[in-house]
PyMOL Python script that loads the backbone (N, CA, C, O; Angstrom):
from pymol import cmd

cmd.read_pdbstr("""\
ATOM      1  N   UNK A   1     100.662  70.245 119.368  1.00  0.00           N
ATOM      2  CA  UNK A   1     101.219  70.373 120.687  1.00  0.00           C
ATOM      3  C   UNK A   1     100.447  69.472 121.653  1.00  0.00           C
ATOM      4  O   UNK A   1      99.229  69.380 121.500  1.00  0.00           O
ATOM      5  N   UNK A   2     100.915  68.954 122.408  1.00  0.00           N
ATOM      6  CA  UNK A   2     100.741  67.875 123.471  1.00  0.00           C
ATOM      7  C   UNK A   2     100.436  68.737 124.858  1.00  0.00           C
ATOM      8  O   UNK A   2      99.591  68.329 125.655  1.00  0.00           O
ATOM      9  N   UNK A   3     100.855  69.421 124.986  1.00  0.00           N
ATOM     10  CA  UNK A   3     100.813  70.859 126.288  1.00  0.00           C
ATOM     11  C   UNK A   3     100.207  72.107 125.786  1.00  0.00           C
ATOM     12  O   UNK A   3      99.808  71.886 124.642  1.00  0.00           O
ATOM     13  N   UNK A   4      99.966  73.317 126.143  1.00  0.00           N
ATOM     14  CA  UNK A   4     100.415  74.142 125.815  1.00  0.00           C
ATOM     15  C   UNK A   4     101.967  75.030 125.951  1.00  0.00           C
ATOM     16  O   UNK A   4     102.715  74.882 126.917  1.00  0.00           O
ATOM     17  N   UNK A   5     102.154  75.625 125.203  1.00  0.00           N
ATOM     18  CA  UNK A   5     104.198  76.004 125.540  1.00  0.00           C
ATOM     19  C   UNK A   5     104.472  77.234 124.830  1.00  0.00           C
ATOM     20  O   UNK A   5     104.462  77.508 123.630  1.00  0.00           O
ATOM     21  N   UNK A   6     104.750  77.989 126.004  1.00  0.00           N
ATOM     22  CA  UNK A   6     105.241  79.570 125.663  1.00  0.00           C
ATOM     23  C   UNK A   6     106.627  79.962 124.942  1.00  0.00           C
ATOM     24  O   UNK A   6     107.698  79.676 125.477  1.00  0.00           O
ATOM     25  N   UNK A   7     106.588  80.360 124.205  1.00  0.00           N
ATOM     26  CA  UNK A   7     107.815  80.746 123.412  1.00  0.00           C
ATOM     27  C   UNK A   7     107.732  82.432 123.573  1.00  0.00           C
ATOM     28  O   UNK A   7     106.657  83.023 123.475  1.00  0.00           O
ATOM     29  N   UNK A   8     108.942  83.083 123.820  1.00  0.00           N
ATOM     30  CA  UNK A   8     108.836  84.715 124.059  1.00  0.00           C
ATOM     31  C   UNK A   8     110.491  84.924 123.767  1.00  0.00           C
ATOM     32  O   UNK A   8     111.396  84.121 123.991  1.00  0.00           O
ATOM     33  N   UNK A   9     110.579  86.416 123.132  1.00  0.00           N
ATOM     34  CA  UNK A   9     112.153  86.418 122.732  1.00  0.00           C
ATOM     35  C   UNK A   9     112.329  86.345 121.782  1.00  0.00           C
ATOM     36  O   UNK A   9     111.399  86.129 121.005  1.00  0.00           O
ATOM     37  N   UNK A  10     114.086  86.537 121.193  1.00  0.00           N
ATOM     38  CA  UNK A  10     114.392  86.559 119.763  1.00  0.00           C
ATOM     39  C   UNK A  10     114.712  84.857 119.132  1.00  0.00           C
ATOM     40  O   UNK A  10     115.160  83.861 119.700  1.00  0.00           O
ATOM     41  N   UNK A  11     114.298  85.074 117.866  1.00  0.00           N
ATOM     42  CA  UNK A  11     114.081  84.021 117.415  1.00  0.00           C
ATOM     43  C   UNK A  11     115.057  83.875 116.300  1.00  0.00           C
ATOM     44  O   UNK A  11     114.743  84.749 115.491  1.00  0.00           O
ATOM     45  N   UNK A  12     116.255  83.101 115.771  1.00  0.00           N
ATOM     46  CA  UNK A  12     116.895  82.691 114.720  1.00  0.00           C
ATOM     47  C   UNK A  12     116.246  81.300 114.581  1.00  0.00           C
ATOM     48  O   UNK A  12     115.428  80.638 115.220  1.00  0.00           O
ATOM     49  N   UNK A  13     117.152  81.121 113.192  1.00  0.00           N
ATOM     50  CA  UNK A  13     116.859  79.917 112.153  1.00  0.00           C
ATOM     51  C   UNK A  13     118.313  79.946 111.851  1.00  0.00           C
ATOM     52  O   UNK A  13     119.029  80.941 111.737  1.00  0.00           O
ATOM     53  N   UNK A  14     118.601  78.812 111.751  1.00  0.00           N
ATOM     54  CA  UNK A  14     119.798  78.016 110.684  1.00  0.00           C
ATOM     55  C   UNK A  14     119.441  77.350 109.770  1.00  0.00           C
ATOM     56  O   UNK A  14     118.861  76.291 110.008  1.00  0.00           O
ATOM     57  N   UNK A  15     119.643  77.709 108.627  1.00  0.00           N
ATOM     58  CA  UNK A  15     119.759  76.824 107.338  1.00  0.00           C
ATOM     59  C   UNK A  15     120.561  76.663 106.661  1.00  0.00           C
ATOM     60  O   UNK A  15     121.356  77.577 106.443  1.00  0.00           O
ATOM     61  N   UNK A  16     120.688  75.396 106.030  1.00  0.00           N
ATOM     62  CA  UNK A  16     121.514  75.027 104.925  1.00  0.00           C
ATOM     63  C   UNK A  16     121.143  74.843 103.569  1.00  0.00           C
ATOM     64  O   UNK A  16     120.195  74.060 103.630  1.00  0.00           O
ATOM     65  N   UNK A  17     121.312  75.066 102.612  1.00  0.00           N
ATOM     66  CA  UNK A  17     120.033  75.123 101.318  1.00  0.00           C
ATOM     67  C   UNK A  17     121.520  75.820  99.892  1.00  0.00           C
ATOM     68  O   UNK A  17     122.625  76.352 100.010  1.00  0.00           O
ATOM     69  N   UNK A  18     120.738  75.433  98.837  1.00  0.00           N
ATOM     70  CA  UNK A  18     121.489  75.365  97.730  1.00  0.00           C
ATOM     71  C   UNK A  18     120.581  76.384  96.508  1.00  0.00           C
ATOM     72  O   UNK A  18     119.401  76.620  96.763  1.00  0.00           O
ATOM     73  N   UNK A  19     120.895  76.670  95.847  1.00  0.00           N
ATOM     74  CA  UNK A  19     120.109  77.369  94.759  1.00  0.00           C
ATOM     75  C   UNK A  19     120.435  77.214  92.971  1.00  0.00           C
ATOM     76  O   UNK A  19     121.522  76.712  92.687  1.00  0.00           O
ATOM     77  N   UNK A  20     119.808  77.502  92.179  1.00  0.00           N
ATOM     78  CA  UNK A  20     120.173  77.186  91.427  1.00  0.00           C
ATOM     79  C   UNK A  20     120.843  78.653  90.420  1.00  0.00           C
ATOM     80  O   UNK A  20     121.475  78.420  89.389  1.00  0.00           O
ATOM     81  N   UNK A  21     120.667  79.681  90.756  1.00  0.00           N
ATOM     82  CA  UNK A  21     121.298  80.919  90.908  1.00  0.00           C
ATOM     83  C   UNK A  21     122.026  81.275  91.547  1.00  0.00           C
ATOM     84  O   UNK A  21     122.380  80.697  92.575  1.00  0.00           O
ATOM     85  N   UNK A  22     122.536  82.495  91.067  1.00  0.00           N
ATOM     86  CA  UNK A  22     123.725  83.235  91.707  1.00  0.00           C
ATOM     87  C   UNK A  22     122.917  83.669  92.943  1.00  0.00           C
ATOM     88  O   UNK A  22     123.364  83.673  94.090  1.00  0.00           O
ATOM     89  N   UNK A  23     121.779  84.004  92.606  1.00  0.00           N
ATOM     90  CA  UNK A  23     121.622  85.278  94.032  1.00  0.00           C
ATOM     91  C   UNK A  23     120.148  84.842  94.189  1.00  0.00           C
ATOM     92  O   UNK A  23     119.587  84.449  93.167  1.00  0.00           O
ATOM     93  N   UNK A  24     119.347  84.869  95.528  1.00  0.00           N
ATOM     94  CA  UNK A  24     118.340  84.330  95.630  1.00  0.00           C
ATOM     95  C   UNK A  24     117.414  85.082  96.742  1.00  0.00           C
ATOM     96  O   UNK A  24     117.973  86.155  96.519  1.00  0.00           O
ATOM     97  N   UNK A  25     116.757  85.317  97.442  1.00  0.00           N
ATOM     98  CA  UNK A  25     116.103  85.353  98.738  1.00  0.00           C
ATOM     99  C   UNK A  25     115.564  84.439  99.225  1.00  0.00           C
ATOM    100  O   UNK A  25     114.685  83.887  98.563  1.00  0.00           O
ATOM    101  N   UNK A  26     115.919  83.896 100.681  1.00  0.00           N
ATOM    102  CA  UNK A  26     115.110  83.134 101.200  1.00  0.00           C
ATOM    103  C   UNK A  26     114.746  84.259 102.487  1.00  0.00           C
ATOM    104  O   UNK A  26     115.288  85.252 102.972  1.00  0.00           O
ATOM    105  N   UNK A  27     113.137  83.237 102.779  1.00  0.00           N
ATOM    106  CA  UNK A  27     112.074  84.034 103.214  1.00  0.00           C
ATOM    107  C   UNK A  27     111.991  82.842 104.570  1.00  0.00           C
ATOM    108  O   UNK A  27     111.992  81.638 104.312  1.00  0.00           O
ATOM    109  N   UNK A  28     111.939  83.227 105.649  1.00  0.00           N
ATOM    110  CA  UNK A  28     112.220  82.378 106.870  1.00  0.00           C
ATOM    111  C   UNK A  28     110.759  82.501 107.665  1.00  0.00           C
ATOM    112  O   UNK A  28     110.782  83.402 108.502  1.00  0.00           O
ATOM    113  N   UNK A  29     109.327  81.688 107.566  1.00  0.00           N
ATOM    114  CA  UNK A  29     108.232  82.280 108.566  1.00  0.00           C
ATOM    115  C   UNK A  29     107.948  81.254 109.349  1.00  0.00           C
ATOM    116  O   UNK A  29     108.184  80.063 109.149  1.00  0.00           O
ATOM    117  N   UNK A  30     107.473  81.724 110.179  1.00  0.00           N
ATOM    118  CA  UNK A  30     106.806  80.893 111.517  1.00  0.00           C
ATOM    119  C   UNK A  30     105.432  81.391 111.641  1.00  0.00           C
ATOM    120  O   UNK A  30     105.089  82.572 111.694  1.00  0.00           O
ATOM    121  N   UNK A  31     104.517  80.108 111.689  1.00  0.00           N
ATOM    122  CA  UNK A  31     103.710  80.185 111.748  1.00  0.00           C
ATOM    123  C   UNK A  31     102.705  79.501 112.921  1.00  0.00           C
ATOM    124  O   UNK A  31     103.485  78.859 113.624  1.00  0.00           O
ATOM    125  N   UNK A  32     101.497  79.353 113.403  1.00  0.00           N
ATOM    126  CA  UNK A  32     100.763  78.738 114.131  1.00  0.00           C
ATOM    127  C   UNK A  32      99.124  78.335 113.761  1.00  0.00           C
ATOM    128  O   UNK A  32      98.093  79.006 113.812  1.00  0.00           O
ATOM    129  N   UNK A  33      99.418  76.805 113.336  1.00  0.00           N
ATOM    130  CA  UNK A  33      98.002  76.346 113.009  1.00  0.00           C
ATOM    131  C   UNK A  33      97.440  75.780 113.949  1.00  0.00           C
ATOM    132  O   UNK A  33      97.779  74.819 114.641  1.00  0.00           O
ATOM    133  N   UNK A  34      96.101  76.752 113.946  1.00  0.00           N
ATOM    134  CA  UNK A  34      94.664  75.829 115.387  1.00  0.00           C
ATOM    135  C   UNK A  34      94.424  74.898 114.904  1.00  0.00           C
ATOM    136  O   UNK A  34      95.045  74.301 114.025  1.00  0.00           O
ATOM    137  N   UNK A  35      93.017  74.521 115.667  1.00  0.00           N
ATOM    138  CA  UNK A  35      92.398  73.041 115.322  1.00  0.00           C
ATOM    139  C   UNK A  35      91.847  72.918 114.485  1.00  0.00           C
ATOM    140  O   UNK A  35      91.684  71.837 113.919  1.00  0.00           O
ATOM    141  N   UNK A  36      91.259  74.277 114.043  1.00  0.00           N
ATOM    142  CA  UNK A  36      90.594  74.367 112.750  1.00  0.00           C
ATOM    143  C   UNK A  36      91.114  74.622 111.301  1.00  0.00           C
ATOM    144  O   UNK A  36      90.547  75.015 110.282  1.00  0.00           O
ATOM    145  N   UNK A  37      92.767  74.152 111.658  1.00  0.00           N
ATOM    146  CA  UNK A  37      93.365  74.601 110.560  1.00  0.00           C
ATOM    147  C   UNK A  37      94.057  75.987 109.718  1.00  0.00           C
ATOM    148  O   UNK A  37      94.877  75.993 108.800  1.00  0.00           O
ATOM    149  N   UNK A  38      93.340  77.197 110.463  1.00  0.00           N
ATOM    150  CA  UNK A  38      93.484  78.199 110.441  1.00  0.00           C
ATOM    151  C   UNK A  38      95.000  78.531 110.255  1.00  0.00           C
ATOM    152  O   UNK A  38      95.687  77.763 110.928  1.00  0.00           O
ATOM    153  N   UNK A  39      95.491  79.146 109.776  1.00  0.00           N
ATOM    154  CA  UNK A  39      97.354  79.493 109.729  1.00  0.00           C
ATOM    155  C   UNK A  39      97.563  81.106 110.290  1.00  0.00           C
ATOM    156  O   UNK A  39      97.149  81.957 109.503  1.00  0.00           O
ATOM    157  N   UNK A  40      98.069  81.532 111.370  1.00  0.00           N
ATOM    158  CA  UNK A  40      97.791  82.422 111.984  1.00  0.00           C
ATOM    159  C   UNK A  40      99.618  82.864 111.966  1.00  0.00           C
ATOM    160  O   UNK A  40     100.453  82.168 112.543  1.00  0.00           O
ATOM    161  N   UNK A  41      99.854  83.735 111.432  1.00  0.00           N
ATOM    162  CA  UNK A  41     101.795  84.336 110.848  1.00  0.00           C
ATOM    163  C   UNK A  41     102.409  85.405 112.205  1.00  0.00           C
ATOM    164  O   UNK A  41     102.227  86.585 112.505  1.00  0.00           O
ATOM    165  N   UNK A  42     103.070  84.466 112.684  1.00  0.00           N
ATOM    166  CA  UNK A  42     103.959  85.208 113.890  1.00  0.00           C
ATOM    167  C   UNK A  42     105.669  86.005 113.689  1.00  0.00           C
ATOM    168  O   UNK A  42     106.160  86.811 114.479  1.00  0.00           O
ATOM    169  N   UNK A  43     106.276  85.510 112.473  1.00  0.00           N
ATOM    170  CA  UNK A  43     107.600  85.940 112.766  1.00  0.00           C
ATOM    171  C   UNK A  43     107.818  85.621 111.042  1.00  0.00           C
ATOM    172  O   UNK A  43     107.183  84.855 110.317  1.00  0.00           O
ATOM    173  N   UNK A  44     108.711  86.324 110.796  1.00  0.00           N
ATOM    174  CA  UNK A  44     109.348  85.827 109.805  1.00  0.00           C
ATOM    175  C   UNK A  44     110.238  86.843 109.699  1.00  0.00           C
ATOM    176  O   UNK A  44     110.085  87.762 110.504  1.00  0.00           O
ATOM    177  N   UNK A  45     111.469  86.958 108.622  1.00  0.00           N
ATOM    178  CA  UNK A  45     112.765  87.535 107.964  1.00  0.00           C
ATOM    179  C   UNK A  45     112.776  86.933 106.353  1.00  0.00           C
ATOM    180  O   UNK A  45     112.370  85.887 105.847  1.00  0.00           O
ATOM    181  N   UNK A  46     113.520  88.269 105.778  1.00  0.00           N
ATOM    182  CA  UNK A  46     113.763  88.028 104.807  1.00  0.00           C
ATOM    183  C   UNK A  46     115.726  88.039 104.423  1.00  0.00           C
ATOM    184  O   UNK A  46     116.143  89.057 104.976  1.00  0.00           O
ATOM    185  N   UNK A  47     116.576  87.514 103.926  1.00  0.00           N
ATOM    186  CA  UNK A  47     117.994  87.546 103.554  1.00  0.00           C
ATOM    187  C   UNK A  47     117.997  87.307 101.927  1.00  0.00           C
ATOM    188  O   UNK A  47     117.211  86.577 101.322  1.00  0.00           O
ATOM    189  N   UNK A  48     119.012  88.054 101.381  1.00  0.00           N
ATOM    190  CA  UNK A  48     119.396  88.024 100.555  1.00  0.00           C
ATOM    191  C   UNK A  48     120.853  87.325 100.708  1.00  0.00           C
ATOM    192  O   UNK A  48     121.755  87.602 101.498  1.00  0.00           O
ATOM    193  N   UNK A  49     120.786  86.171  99.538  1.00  0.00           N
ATOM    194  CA  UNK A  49     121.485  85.225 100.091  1.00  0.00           C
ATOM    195  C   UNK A  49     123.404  86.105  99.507  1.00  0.00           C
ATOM    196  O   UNK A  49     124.499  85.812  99.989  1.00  0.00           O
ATOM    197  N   UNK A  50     123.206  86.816  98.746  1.00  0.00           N
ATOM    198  CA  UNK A  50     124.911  87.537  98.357  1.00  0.00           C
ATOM    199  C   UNK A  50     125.247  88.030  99.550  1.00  0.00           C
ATOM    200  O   UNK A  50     126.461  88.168  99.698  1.00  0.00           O
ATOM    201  N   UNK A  51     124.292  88.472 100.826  1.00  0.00           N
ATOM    202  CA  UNK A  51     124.816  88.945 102.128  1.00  0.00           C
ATOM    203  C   UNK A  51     124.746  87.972 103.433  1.00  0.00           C
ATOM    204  O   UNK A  51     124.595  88.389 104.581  1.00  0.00           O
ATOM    205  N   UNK A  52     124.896  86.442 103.015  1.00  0.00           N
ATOM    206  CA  UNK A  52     125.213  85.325 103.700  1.00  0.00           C
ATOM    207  C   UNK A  52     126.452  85.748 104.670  1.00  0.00           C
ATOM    208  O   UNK A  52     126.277  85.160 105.738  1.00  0.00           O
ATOM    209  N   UNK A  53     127.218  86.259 104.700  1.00  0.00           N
ATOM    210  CA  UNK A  53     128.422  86.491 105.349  1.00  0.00           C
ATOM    211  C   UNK A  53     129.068  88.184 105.799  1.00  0.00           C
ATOM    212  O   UNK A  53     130.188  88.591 106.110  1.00  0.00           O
ATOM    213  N   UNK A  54     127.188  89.102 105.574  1.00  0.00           N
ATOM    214  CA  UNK A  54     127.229  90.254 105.884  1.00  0.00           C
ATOM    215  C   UNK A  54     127.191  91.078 104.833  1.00  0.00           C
ATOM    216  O   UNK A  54     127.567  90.819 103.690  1.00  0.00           O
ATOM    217  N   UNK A  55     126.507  92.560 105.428  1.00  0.00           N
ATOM    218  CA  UNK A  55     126.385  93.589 103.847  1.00  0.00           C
ATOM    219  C   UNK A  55     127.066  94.033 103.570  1.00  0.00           C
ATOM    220  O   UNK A  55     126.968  94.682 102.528  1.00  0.00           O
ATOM    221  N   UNK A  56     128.737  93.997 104.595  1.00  0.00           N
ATOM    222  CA  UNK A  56     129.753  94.477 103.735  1.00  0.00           C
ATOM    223  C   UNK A  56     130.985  93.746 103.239  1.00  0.00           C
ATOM    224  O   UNK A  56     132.170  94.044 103.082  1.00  0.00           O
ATOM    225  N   UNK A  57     130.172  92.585 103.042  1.00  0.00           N
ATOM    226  CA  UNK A  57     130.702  91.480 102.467  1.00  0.00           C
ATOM    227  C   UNK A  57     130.529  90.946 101.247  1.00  0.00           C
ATOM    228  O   UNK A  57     131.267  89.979 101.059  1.00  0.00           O
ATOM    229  N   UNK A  58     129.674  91.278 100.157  1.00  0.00           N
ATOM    230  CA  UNK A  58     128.241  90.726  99.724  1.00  0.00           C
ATOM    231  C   UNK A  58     129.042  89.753  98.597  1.00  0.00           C
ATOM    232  O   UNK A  58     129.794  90.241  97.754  1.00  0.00           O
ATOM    233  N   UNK A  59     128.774  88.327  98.707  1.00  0.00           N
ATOM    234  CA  UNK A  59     129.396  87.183  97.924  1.00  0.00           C
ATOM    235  C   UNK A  59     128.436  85.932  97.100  1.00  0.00           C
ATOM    236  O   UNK A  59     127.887  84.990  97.671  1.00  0.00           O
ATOM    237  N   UNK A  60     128.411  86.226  95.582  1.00  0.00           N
ATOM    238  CA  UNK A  60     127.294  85.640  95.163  1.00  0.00           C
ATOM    239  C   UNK A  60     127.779  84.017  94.837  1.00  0.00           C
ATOM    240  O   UNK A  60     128.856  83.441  94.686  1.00  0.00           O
ATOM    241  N   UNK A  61     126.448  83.667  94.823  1.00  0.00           N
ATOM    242  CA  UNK A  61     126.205  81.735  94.931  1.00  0.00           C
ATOM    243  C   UNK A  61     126.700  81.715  93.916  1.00  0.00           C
ATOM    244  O   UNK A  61     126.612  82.455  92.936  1.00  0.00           O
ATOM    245  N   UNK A  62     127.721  80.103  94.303  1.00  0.00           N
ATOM    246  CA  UNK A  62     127.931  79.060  93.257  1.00  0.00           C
ATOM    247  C   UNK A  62     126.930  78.248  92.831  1.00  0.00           C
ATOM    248  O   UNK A  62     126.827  77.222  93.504  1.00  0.00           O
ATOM    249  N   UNK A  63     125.850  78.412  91.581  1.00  0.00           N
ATOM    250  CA  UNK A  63     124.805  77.685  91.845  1.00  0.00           C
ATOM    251  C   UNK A  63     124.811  75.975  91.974  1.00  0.00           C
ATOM    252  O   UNK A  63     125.193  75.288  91.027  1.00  0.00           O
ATOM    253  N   UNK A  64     124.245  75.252  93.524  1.00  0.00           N
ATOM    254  CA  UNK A  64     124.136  74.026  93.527  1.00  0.00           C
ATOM    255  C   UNK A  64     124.751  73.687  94.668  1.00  0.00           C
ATOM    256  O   UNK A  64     124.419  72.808  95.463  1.00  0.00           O
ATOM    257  N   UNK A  65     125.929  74.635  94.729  1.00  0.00           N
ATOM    258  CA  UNK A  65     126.701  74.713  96.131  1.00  0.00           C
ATOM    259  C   UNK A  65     125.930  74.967  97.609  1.00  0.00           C
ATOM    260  O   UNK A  65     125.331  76.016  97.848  1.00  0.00           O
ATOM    261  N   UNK A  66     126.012  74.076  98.371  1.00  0.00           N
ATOM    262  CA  UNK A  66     125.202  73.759  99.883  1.00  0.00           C
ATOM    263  C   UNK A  66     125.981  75.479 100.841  1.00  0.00           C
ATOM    264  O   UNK A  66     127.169  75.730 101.044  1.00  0.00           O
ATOM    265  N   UNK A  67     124.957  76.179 101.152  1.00  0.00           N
ATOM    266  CA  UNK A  67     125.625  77.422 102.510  1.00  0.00           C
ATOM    267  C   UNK A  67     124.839  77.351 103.245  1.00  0.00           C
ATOM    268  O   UNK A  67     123.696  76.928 103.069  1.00  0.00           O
ATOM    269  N   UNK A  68     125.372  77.803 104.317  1.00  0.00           N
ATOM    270  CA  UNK A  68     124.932  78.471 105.431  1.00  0.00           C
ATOM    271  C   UNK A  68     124.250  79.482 105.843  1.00  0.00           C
ATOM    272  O   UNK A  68     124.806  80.571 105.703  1.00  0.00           O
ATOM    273  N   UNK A  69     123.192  79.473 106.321  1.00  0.00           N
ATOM    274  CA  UNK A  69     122.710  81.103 106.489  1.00  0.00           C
ATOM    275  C   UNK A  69     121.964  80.901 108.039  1.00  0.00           C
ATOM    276  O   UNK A  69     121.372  79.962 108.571  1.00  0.00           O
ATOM    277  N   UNK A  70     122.312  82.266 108.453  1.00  0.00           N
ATOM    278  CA  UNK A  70     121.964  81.998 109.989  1.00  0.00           C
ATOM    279  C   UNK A  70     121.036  83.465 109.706  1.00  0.00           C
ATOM    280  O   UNK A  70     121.468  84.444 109.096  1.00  0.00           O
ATOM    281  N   UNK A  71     119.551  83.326 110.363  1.00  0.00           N
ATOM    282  CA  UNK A  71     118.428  84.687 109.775  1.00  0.00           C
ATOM    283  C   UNK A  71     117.903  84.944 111.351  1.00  0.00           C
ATOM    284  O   UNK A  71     117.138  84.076 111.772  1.00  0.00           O
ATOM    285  N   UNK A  72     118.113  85.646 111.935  1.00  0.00           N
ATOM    286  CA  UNK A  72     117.436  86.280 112.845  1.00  0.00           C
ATOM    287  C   UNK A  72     116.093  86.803 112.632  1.00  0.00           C
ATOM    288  O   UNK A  72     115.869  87.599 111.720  1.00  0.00           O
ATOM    289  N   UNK A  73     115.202  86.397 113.420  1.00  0.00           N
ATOM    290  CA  UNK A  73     113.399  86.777 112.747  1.00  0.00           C
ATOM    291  C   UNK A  73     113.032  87.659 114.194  1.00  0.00           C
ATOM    292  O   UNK A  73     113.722  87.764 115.208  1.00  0.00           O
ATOM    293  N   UNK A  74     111.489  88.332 113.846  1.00  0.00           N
ATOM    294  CA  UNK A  74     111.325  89.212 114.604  1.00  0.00           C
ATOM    295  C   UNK A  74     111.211  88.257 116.225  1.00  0.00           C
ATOM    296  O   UNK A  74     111.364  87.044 116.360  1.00  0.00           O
ATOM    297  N   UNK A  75     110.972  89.037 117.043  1.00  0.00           N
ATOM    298  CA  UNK A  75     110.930  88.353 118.486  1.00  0.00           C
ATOM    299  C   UNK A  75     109.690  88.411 118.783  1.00  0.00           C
ATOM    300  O   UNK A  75     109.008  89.367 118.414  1.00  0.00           O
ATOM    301  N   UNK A  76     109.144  87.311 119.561  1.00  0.00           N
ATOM    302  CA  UNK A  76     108.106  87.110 119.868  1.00  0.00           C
ATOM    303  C   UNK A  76     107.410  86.795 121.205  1.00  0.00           C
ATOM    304  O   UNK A  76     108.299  86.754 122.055  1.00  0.00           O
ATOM    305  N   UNK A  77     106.282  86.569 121.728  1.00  0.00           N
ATOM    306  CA  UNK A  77     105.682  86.200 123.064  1.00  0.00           C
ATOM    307  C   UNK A  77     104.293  85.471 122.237  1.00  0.00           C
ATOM    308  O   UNK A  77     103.268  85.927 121.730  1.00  0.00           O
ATOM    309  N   UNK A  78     104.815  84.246 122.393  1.00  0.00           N
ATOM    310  CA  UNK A  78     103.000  83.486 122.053  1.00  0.00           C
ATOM    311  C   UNK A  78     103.140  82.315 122.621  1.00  0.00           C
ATOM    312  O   UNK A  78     104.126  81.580 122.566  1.00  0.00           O
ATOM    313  N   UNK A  79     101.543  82.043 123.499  1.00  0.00           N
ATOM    314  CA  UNK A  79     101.167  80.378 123.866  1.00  0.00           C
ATOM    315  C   UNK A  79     101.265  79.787 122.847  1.00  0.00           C
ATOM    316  O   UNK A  79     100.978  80.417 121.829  1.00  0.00           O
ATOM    317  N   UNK A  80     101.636  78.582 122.733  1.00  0.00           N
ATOM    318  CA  UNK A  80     100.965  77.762 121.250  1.00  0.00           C
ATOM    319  C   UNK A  80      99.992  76.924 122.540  1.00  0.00           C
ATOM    320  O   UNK A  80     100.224  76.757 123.738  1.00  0.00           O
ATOM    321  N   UNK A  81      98.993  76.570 121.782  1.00  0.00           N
ATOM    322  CA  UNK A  81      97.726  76.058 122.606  1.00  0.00           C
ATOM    323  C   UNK A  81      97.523  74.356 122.320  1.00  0.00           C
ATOM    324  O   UNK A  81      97.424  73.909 121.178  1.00  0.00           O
ATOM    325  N   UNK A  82      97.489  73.695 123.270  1.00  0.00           N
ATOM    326  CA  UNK A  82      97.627  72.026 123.130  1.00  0.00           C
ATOM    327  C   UNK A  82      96.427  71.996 121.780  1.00  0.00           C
ATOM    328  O   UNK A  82      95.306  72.472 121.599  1.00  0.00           O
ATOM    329  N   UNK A  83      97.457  71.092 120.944  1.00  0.00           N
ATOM    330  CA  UNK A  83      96.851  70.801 120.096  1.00  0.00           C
ATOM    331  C   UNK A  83      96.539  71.516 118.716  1.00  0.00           C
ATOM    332  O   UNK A  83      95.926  71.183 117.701  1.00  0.00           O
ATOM    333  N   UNK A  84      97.261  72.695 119.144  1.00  0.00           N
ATOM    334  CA  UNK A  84      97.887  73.043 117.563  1.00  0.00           C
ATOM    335  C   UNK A  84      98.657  72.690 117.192  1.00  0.00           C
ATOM    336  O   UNK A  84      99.159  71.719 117.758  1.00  0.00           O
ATOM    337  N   UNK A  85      99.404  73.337 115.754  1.00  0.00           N
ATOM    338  CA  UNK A  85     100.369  73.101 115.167  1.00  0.00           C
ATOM    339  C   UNK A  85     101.464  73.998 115.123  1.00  0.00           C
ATOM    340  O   UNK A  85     101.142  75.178 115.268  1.00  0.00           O
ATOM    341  N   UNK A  86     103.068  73.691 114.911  1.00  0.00           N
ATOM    342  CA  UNK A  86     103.904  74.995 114.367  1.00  0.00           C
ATOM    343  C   UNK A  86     104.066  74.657 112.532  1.00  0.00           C
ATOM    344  O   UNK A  86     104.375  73.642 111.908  1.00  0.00           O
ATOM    345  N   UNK A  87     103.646  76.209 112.067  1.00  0.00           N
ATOM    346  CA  UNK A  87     104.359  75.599 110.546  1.00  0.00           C
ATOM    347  C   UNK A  87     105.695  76.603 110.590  1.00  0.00           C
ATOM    348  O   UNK A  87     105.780  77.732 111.072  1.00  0.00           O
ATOM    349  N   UNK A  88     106.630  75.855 109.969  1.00  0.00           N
ATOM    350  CA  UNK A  88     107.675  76.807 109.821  1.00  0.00           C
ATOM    351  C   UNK A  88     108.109  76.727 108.151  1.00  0.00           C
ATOM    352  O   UNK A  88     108.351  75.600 107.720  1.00  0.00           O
ATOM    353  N   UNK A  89     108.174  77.468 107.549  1.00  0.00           N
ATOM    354  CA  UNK A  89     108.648  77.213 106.081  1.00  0.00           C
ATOM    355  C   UNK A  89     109.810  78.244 105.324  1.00  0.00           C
ATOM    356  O   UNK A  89     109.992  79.426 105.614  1.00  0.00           O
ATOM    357  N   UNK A  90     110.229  77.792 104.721  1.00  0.00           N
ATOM    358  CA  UNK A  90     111.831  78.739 104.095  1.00  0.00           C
ATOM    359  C   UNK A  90     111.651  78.455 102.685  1.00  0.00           C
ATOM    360  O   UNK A  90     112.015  77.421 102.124  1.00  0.00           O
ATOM    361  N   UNK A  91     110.763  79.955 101.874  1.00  0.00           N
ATOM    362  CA  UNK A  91     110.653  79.515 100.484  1.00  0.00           C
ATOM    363  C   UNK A  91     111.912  80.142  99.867  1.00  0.00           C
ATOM    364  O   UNK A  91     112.839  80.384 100.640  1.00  0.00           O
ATOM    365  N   UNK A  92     112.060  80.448  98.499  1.00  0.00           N
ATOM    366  CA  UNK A  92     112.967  81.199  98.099  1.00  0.00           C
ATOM    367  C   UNK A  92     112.379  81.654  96.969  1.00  0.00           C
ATOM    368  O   UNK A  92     112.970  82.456  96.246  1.00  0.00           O
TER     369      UNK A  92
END
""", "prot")
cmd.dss("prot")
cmd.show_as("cartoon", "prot")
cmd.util.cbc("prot")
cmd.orient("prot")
């Protein structure tokens, strides 16, 4: 960060991503690295990707096929401090 910059409130993610299974979890976190490198975990969600389109919907992957998933993560209030970092990562 070049400033410091307040972020507060609910937080989504959009992704687009493919799998090589029918059914998968992706794991959505946000994170904040200091100067010292430190990785300090602010938000994250978990989806199960058969409920891409809701739980009373539940529709399993074509594996390889590109979707959509829109993940709402917890809400937050944090400075990020000039000169840290954001990590954000989406494992599965």
């Amino acid at each position: 960060m070049e400033e410091n910059i307040v972020v507060a409130g609910e937080l989504s993610a959009e992704i687009y991503a493919a799998s090589s299974v029918m059914d998968t979890d992706w794991v959505v976190n946000l994170c904040v690295m200091d100067e010292t490198r430190k990785s300090i975990h602010l938000s994250n969600y978990i989806v199960r990707a058969k409920y891409r389109n809701g739980h009373d919907a539940p529709i399993l992957l074509e594996p390889g096929a590109i979707e959509k998933y829109y993940i709402y993560m917890q809400s937050i209030a944090y400075t990020f401090k000039k000169g840290s970092k954001i990590r954000f990562s989406i494992p599965s």
